[in-house]
Structures are given as structure tokens and as C-alpha cells.
Biopython code that builds the backbone (N, CA, C, O; Angstrom):
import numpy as np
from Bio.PDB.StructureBuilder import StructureBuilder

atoms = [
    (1, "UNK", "N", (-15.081, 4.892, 5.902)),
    (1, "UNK", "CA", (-14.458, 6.134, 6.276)),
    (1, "UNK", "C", (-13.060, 5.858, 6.844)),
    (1, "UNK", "O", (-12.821, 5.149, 7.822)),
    (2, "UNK", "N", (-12.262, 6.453, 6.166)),
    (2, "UNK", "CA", (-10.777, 6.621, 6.902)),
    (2, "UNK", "C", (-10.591, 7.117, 7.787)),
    (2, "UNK", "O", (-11.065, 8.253, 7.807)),
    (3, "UNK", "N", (-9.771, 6.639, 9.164)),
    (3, "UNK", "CA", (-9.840, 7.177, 10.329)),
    (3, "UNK", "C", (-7.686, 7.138, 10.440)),
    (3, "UNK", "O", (-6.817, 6.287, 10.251)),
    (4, "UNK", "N", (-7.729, 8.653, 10.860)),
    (4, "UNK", "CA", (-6.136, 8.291, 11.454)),
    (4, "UNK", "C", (-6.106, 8.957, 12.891)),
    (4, "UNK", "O", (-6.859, 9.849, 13.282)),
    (5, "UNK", "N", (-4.844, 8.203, 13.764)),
    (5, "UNK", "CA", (-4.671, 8.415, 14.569)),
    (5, "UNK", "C", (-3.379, 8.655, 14.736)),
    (5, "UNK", "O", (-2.661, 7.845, 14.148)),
    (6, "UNK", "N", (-2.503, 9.979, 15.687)),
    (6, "UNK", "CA", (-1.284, 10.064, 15.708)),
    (6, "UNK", "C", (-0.483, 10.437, 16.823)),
    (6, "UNK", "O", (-0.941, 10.991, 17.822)),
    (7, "UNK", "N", (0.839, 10.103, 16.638)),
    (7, "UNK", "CA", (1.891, 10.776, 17.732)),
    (7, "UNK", "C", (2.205, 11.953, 17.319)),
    (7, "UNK", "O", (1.658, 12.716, 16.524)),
    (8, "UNK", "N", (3.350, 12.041, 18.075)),
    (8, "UNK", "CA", (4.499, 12.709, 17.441)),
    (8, "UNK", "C", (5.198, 12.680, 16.297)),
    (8, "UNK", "O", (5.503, 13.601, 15.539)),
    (9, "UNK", "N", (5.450, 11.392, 16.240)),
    (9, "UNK", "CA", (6.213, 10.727, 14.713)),
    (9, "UNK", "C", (5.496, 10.122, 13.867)),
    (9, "UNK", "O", (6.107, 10.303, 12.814)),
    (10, "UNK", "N", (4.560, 9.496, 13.632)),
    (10, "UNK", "CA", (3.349, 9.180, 12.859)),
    (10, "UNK", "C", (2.199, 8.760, 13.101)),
    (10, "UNK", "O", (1.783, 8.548, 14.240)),
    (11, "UNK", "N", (1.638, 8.614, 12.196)),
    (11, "UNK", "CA", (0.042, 8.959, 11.708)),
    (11, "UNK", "C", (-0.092, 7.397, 11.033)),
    (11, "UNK", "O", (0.585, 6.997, 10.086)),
    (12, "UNK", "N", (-1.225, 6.548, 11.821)),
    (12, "UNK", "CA", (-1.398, 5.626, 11.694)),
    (12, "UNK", "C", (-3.248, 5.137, 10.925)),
    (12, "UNK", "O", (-4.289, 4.986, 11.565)),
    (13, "UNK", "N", (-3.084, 5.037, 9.754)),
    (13, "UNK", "CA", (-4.535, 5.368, 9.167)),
    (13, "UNK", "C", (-4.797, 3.743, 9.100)),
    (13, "UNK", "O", (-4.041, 2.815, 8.811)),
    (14, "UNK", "N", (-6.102, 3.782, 9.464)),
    (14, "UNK", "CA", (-7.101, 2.762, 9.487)),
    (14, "UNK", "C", (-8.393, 2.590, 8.100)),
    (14, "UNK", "O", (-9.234, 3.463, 7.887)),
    (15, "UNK", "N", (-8.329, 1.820, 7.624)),
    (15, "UNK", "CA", (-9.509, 1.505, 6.382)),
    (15, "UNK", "C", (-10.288, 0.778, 6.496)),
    (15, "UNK", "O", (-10.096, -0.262, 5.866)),
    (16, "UNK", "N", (-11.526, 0.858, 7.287)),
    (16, "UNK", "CA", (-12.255, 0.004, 7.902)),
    (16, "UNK", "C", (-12.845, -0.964, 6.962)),
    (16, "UNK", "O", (-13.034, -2.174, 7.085)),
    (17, "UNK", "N", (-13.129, -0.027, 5.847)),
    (17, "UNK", "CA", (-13.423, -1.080, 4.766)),
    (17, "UNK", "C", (-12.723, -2.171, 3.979)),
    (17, "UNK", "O", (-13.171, -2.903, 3.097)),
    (18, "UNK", "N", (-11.410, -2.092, 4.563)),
    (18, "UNK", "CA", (-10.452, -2.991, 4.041)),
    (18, "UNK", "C", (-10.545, -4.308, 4.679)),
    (18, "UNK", "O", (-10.648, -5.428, 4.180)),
    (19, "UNK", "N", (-10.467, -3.800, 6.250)),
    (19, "UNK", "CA", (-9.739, -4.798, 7.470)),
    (19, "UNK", "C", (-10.782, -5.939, 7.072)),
    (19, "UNK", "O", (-11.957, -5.809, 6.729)),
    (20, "UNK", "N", (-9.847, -7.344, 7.248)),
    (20, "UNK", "CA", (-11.284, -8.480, 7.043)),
    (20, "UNK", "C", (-10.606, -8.952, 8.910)),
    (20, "UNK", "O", (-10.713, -10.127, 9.262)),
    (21, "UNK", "N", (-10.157, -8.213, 9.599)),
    (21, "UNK", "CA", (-10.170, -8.725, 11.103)),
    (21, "UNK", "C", (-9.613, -9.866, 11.459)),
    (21, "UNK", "O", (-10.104, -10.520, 12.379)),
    (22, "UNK", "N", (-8.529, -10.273, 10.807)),
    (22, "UNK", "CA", (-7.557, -10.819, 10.701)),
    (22, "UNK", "C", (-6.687, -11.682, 12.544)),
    (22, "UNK", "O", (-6.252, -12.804, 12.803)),
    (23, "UNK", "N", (-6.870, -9.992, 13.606)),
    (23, "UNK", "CA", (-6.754, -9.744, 14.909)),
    (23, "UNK", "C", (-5.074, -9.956, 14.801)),
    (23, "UNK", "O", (-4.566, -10.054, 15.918)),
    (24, "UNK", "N", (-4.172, -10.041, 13.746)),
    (24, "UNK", "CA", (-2.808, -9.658, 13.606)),
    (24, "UNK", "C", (-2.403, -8.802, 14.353)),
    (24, "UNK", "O", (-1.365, -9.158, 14.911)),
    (25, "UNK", "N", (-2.778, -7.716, 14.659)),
    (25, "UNK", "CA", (-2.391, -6.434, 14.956)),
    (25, "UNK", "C", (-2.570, -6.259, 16.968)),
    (25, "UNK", "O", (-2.013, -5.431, 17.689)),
    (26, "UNK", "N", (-3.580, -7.425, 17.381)),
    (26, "UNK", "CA", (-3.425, -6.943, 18.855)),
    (26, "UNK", "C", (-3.142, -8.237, 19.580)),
    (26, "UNK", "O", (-2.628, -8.342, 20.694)),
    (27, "UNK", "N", (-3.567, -9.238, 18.759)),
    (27, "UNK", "CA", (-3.630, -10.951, 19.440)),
    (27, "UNK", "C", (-2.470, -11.713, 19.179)),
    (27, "UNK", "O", (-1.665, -11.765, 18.250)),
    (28, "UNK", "N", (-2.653, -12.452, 20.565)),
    (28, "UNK", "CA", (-1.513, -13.366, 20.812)),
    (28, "UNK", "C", (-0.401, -12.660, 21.256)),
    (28, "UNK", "O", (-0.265, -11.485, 21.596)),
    (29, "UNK", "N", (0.693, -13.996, 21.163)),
    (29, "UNK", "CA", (1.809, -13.380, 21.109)),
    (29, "UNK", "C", (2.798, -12.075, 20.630)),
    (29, "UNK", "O", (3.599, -11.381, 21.254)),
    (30, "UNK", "N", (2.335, -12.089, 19.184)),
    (30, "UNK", "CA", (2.753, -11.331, 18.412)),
    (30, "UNK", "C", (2.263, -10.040, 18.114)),
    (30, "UNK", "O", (2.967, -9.255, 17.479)),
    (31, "UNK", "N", (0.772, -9.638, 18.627)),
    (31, "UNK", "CA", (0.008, -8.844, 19.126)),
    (31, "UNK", "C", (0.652, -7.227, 19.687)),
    (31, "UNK", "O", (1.378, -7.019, 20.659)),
    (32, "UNK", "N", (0.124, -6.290, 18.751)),
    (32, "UNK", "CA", (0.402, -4.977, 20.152)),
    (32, "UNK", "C", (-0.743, -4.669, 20.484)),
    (32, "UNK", "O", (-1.342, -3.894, 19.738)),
    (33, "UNK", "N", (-1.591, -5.298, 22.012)),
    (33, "UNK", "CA", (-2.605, -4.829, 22.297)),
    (33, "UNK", "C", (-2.455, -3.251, 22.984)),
    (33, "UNK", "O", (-3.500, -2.639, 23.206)),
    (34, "UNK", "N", (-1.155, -2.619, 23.308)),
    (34, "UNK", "CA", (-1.220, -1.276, 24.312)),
    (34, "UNK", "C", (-1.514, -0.584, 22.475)),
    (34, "UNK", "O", (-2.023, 0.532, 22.580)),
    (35, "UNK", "N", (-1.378, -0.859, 21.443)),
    (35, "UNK", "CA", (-1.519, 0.036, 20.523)),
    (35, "UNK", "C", (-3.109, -0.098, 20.161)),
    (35, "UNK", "O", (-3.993, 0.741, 20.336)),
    (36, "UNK", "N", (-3.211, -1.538, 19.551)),
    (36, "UNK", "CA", (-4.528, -1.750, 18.707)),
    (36, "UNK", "C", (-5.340, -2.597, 19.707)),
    (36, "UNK", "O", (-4.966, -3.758, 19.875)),
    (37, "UNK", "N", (-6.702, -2.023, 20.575)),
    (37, "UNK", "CA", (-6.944, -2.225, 21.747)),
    (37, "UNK", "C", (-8.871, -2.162, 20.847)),
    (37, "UNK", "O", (-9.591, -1.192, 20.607)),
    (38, "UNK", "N", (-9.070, -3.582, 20.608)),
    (38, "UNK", "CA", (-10.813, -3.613, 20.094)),
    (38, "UNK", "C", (-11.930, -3.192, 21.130)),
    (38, "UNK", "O", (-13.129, -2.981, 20.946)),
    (39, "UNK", "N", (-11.034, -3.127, 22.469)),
    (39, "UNK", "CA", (-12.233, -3.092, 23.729)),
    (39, "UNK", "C", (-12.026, -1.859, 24.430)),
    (39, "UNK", "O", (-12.548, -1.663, 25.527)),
    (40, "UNK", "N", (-11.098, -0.793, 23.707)),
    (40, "UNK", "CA", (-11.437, 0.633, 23.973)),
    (40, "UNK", "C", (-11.437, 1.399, 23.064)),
    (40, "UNK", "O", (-10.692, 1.209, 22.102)),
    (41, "UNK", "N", (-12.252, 2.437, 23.130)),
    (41, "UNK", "CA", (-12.338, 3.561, 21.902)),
    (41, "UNK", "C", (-11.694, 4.734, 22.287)),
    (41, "UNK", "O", (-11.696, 5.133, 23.452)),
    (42, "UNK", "N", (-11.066, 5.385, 21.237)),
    (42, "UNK", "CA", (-10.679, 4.750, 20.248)),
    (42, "UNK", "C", (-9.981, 3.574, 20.225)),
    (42, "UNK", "O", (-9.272, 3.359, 21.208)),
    (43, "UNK", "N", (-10.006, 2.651, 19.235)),
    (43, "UNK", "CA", (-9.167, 1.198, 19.841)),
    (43, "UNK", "C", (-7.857, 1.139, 18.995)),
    (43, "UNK", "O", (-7.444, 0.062, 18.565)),
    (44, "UNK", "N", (-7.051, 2.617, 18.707)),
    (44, "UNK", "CA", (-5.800, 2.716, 18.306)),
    (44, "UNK", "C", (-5.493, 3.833, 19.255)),
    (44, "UNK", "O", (-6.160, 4.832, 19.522)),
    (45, "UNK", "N", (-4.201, 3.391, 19.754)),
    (45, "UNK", "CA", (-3.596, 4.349, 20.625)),
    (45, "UNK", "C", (-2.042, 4.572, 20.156)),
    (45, "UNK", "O", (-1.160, 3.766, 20.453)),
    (46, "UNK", "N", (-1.894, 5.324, 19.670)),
    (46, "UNK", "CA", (-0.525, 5.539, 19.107)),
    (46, "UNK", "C", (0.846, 6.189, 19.765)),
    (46, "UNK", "O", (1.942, 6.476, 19.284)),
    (47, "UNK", "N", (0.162, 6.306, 21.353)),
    (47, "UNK", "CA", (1.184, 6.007, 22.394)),
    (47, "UNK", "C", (1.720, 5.103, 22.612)),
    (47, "UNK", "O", (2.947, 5.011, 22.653)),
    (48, "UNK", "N", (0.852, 4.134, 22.821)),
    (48, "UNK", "CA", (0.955, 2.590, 23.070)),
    (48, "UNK", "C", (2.262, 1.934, 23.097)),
    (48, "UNK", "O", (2.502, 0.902, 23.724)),
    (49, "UNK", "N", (3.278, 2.737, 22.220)),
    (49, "UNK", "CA", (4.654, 1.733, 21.638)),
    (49, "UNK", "C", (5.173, 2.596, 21.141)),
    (49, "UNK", "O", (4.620, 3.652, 20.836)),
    (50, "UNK", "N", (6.494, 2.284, 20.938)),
    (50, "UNK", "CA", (7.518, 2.936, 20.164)),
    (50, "UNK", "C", (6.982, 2.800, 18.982)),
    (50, "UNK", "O", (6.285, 1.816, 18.733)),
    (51, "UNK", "N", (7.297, 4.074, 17.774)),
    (51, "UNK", "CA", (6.946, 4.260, 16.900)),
    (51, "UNK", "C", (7.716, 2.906, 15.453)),
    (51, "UNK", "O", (6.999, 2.477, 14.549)),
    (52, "UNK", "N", (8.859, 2.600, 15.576)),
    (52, "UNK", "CA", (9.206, 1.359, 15.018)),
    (52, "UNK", "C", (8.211, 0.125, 15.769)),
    (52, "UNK", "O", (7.650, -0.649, 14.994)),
    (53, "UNK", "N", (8.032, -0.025, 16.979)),
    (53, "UNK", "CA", (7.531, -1.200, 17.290)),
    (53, "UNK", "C", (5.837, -1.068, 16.244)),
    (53, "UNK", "O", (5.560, -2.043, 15.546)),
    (54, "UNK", "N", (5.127, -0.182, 16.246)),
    (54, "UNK", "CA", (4.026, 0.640, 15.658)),
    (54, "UNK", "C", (4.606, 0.153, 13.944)),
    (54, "UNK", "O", (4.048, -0.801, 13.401)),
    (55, "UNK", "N", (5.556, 0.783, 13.337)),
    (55, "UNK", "CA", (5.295, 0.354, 11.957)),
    (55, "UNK", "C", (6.069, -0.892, 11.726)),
    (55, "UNK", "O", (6.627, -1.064, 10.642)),
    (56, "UNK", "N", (6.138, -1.775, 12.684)),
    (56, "UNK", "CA", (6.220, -3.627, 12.580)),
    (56, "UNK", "C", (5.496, -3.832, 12.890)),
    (56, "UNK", "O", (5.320, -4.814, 12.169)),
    (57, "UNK", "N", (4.401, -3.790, 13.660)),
    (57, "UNK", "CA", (3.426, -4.150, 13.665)),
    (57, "UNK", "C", (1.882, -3.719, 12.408)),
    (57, "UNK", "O", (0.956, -4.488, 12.148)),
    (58, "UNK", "N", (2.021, -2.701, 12.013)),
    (58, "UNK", "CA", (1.391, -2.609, 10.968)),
    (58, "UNK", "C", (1.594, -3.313, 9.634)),
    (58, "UNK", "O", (0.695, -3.778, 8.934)),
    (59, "UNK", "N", (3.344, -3.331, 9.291)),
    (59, "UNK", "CA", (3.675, -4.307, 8.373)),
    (59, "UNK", "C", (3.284, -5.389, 8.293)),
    (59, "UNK", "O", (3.690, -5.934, 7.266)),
    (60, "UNK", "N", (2.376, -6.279, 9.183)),
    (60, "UNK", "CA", (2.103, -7.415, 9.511)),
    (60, "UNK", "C", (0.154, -7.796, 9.080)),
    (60, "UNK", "O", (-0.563, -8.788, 9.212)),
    (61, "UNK", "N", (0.034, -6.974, 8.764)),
    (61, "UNK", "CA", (-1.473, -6.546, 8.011)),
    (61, "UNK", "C", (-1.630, -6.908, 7.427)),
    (61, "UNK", "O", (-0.825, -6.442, 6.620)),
    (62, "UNK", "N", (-2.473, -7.979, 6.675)),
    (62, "UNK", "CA", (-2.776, -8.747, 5.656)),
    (62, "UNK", "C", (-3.678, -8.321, 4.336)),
    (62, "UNK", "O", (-3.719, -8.766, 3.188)),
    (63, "UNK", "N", (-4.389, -7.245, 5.026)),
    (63, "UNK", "CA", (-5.245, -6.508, 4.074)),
    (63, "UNK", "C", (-5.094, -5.433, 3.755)),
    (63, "UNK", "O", (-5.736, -4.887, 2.858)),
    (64, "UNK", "N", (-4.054, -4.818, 4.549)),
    (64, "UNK", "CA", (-3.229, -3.531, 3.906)),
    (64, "UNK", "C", (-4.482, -2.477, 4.578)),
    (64, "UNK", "O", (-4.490, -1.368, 4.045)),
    (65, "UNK", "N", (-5.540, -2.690, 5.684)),
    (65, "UNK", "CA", (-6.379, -2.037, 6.171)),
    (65, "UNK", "C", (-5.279, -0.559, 7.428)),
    (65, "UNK", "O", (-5.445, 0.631, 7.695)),
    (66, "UNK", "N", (-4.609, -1.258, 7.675)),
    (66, "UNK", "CA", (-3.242, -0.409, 8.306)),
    (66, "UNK", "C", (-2.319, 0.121, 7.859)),
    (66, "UNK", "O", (-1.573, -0.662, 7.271)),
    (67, "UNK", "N", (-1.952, 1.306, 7.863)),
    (67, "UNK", "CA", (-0.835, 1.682, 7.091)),
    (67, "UNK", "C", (0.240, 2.875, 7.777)),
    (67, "UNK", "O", (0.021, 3.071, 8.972)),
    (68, "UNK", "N", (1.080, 3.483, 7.328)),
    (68, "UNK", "CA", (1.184, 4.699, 8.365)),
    (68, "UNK", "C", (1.805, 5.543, 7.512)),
    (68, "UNK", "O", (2.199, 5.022, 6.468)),
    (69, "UNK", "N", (2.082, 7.140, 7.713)),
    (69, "UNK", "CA", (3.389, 7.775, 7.401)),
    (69, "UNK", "C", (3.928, 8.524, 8.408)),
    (69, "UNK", "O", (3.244, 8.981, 9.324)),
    (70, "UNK", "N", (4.855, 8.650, 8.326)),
    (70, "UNK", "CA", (6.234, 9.543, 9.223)),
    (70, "UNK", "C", (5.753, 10.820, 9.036)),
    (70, "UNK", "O", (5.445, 11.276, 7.934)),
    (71, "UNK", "N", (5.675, 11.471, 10.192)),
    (71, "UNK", "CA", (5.681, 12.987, 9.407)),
    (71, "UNK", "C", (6.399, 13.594, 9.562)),
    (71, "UNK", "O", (6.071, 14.767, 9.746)),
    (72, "UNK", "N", (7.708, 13.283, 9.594)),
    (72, "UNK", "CA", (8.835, 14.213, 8.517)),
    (72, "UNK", "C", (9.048, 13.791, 7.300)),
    (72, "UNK", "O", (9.761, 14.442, 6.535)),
    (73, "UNK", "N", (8.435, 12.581, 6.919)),
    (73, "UNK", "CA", (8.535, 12.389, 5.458)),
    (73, "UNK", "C", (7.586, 13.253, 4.711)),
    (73, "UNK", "O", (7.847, 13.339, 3.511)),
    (74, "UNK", "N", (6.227, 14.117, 5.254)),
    (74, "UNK", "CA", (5.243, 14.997, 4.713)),
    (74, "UNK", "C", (6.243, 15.866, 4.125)),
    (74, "UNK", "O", (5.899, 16.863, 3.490)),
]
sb = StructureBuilder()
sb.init_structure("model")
sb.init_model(0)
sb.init_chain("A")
sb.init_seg("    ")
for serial, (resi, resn, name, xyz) in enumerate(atoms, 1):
    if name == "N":
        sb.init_residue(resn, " ", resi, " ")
    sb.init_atom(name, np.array(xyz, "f"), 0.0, 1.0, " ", f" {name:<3s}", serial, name[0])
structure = sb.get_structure()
């Protein structure tokens, strides 16, 4: 099941069936844990960060389980 979550400026969809959990998206260094947070539910918060910091960090997805759109591009 596809799950999205959003701001103001976009809509950040999740494909659970995609993700092989990679942990790209909240771990380490390179990590946005205030966005993609496994130990709270929902464990996407799309406050979390500036909306560029949000689609660099999704770009970084290996399984393409993350994705987003702008919604002024709708």
C-alpha cells in the first residue's frame, strides 16, 4: 500500500513494497532522521526539514521506494 505524507510544498510517497531498507534516508551521517524517523509513527514527518533538504534526501534512495512531487507542479 502506498502511503503519502505532506507539507505545504510536497507530498512525499512511500512504497513499502519497494523499500529493501537500505536506512539511506535516516542513518548516519548523511541521514535525515527529524524527517524519516523508524521509531515514531508515522515515521515520515515532512516538517522535519526544508523541503529541498527533503527532496536530497529522497534522491538518495536506492530502490526508488521514496519519491515526491511539488504541488505546484500538480
Amino acid at each position: 500500500m502506498i502511503k503519502k505524507y505532506s507539507n505545504e510544498d510536497i507530498t512525499i510517497v512511500w512504497q513499502p513494497d519497494k523499500c529493501i531498507h537500505s536506512t539511506k534516508c535516516w542513518k548516519g551521517e548523511t541521514g535525515l532522521l527529524s524527517v524519516f524517523n523508524p521509531k515514531i509513527k508515522p515515521w515520515i514527518n515532512p516538517e522535519g526539514a526544508s523541503t529541498d533538504r527533503i527532496i536530497e534526501q529522497i534522491n538518495t534512495c536506492p530502490s526508488g521506494a521514496l519519491s515526491y512531487h511539488k504541488k505546484d507542479a500538480v
